[in-house]
N, C-alpha and C positions, 0 to 999 in steps of 0.2 A: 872431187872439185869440178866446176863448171859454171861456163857462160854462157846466161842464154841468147838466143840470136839474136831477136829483139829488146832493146831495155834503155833504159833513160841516161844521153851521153853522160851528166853527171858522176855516176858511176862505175867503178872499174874493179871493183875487187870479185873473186872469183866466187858464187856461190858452195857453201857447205850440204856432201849429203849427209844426211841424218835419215833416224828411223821416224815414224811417229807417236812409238815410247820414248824418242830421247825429248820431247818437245810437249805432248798434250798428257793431260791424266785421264784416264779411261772412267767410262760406266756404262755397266748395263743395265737394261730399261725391263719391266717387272709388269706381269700380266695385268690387265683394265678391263678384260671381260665380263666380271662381275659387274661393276660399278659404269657402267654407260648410262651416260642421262643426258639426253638431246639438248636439254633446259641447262646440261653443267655451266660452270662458268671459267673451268681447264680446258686447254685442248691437249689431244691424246698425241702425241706425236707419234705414229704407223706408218709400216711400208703405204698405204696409200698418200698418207697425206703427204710423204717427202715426193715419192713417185710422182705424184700431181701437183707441184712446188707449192702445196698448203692450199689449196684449193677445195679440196674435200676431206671435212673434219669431221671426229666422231668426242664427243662431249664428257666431262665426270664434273663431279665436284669433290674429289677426294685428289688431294694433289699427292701422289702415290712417292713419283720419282722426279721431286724437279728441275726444272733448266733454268739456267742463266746466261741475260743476254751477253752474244758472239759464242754462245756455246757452239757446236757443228756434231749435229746427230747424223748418223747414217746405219743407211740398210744392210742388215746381215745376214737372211736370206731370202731367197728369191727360187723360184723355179728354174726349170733348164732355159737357157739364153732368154731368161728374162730381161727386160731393161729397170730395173729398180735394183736389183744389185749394186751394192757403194755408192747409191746415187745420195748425197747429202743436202744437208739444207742449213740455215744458219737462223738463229734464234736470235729474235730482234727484242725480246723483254724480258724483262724477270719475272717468272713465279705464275707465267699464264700457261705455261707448257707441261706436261709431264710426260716420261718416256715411257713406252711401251716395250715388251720383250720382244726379243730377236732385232730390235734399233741401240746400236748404240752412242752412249755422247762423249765429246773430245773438249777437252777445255786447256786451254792455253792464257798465260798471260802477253802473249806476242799478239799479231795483228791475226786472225780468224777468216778473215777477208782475204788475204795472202795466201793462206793455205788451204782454204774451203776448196782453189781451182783446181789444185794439185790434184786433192783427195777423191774429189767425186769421180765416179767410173776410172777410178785409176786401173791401167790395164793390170796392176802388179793383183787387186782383186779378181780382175774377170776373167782372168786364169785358173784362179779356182771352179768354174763354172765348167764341167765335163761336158754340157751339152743331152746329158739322162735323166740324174736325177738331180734334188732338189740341192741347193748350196748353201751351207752353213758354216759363215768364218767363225773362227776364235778367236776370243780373245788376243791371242797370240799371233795371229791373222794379223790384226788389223795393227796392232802392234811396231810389227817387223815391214810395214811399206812403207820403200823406201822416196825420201822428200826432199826440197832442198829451203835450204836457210839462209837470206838476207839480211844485212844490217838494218838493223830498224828503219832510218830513211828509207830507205830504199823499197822496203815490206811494205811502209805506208805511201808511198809516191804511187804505186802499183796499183796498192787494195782503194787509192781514191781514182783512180784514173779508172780501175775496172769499176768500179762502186756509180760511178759519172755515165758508165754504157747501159750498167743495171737500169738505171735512174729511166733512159731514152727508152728502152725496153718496157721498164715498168708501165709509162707512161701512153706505149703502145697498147699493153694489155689493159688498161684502165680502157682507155677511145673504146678497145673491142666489145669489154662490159657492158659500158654505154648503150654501146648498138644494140646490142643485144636483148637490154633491156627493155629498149625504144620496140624494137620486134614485139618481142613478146606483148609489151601493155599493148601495141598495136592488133596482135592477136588476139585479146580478150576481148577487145570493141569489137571487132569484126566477129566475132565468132558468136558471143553474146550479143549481137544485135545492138549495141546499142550507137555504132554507126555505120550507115548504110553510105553505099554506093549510088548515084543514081543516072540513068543512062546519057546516052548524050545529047539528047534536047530536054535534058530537066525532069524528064517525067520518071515518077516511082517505079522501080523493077517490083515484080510480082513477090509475094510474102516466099519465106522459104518451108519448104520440104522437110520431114520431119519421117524417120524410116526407120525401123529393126535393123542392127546389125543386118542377121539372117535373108531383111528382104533385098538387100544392100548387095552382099557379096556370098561366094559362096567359098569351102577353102578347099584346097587343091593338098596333092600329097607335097610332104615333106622329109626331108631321111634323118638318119642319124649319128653323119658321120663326125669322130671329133678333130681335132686340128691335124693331128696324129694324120690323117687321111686326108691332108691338105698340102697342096705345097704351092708356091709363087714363079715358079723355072717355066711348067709346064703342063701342059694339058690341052683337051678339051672342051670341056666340063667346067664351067665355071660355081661355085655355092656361096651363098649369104651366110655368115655361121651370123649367130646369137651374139658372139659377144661384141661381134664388129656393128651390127645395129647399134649397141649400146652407145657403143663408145666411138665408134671411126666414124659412121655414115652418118646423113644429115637428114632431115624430110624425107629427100629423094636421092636416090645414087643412079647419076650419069655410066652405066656397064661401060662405054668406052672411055670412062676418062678417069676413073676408080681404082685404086689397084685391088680387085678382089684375087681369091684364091682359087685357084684350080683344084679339083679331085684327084687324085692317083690315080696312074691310067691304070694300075693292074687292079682298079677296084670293079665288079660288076655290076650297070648300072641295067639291065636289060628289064626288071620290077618296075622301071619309070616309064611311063606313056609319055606320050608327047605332052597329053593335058597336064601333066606334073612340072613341066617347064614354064619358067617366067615371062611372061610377057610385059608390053610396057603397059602400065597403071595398075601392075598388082602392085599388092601390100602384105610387104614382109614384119608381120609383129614378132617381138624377142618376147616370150613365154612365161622366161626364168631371168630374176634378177638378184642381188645381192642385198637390192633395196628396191625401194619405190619407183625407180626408174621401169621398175616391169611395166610390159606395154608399147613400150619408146617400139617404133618403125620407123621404115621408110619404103617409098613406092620406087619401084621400078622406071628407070626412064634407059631408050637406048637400046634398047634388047634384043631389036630386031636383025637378023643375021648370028645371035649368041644364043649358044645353050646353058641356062642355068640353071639351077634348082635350090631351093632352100632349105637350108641346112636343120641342126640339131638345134631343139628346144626354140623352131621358131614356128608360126602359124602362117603361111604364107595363104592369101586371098584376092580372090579375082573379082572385079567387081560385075555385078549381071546388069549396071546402068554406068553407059558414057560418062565420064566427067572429063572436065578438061585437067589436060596434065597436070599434075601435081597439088592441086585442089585438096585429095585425100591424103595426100602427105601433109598439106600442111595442118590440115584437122585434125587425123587422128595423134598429131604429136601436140596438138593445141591444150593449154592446161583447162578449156570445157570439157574434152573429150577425157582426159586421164581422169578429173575430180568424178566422171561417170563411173572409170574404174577403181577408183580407191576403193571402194567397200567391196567391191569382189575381189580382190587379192589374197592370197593365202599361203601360209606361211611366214614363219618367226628368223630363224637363222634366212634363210632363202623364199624369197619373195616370186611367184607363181601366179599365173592367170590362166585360168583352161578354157578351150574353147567354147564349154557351153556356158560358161559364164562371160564370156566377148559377147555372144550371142543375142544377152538381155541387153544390151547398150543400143543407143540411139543413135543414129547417122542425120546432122542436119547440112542441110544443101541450097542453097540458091539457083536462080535459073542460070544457064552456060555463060552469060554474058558478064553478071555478076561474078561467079565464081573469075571468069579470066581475070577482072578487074582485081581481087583480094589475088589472086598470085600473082601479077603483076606490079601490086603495092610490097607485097612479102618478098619476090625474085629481088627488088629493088634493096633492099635491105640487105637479104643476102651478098647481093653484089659488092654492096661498101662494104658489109663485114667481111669477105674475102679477100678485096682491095689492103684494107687494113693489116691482115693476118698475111699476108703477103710481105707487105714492109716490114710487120715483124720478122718475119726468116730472115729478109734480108739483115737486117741489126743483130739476131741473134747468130750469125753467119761470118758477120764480120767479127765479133764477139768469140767466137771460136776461130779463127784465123791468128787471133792477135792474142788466145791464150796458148796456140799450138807453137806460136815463135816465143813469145815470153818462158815458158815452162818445157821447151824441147831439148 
């Protein structure tokens, strides 16, 4: 029996623990490998998409296993101190979802929204997580965590008061989209010419430059160490791995303001010259991807006084012509630059770009004054989307504050 710290004067009776077999009925979710069709009109429910709170889907048209709305899927295995482990998510419809294997789904006739807070990353799962190898609950796992149970008032005063923060949250990450996409169309006209800049008494800046990767930059060595060979405490040595291009870094990553990873001192780095270290306005390309995103970079800003070097499965590149800062960050992640590499990609499960295929692509440039002006239209954006995504933490902050006193 228990009361949580936080909770609406109206009530006073003690919460019940329960397991979450005395309350939900179980299922597990059934392979979709076969049947992926971008064009589906299911979504697959996968450790990525709960991972990524439904952000990134994978498609069928076979509704294999499915949900129903307030169901609560969650993740069953994960790698060593992954974070998608028991991370859940809640089903807002009927019959547009189907569950995936190694996800499973909870269904309750009680409030779904009450108990989704409890569940996700409960520590009673991430316990199971050795920190070695990979983690896979049972059935019986997910089963035996233990919960607690509210009078139905009470489940529902909670699940609308949390459901009211979602709401403010939501509406934060909506603004962000927005931005984002105001960027990007902004980046098409600029990129594709089809609006110019013009100087500051009116007159036309000069036609743009049109160059070979190859005459552009040239690439520098990069290692092969995996994360394994990585740690955040100490070092050195600082490295870009691959998959933080993908996913963490932006255009361009500030070395001082970034949290990247240091090398293991006891690793040998004496095979690297000094020319193998990053300087500011190289360009770190991610090689290997899961998808389409292969290509995704970012340019080096910041670097001076830091030793770094680029990691596994990236192409790291220095350019043999001045541009101003960030200019080639914002290009080569621009979707002109990618549509150049779509047809050289290679690879079905795992998506690839080799270097002497980077090599065939085109670098186009404007004269230095120009170029300042499109990153100083782009930095501007940047800015309000970080302003933005800033108040988010803040709400999602407070949002975890007020489920650690509700549920403690």
């Amino acid at each position: 029996m228990a009361k949580p710290k936080l909770r609406f004067p109206e009530f006073a009776e003690e919460w019940e623990e329960k397991t979450i077999g005395n309350i939900f009925e179980f299922t597990n979710g059934k392979a979709h490998e076969q049947c992926v069709d971008e064009n589906g009109k299911y979504v697959i429910v996968n450790s990525k998409f709960i991972s990524t709170e439904g952000k990134i889907k994978k498609y069928t048209n076979d509704l294999i296993c499915p949900l129903k709305k307030n169901d609560i899927v969650m993740v069953m295995s994960d790698v060593p101190n992954g974070r998608a482990m028991s991370k859940c998510f809640l089903i807002q419809e009927d019959d547009k979802y189907t569950l995936n294997q190694r996800i499973c789904g909870l269904r309750t006739s009680q409030n779904s929204v009450f108990y989704i807070h409890q569940i996700s990353r409960n520590n009673y799962y991430l316990k199971f997580d050795n920190g070695v190898s990979q983690t896979n609950l049972r059935k019986e796992d997910v089963l035996n965590c233990p919960i607690f149970e509210a009078e139905d008032g009470e489940q529902k005063k909670i699940a609308n008061f949390l459901s009211s923060i979602d709401d403010v949250i939501q509406v934060q990450e909506e603004e962000i989209i927005v931005f984002e996409e105001q960027k990007k169309g902004i980046m098409q006209k600029l990129f594709n010419r089809e609006v110019r800049f013009k100087a500051d008494d009116g007159s036309e800046y000069p036609e743009w430059e049109e160059k070979s990767f190859d005459e552009i930059f040239y690439i520098v060595q990069n290692n092969t160490f995996s994360r394994d060979y990585l740690n955040y405490e100490n070092g050195t040595v600082l490295n870009i791995h691959y998959g933080d291009v993908l996913i963490k870094y932006g255009a361009f990553i500030d070395v001082g303001k970034e949290q990247i990873p240091f090398i293991n001192g006891n690793i040998q780095l004496d095979k690297f010259d000094m020319e193998s270290y990053l300087c500011d306005g190289d360009i770190v390309i991610a090689d290997t991807a899961e998808d389409v995103t292969v290509g995704k970079a970012t340019e080096v800003c910041g670097a001076i006084g830091k030793k770094i070097l680029s990691g596994l499965h990236t192409i790291p590149c220095r350019p043999k012509v001045t541009f101003v800062s960030k200019y080639l960050g914002y290009f080569i992640n621009s979707e002109k630059y990618h549509n150049l590499l779509m047809p050289l990609i290679q690879g079905i499960k795992v998506s690839s770009i080799s270097k002497g295929n980077i090599a065939k692509t085109m670098i186009i440039y404007p004269c230095r004054k120009e170029q300042q002006k499109i990153v100083d239209c782009l930095s501007a954006y940047d800015e309000a989307i970080l302003i933005k995504k800033e108040k988010l933490e803040v709400w999602k902050e407070i949002k975890k504050g007020l489920l650690q006193q509700m549920f403690a």
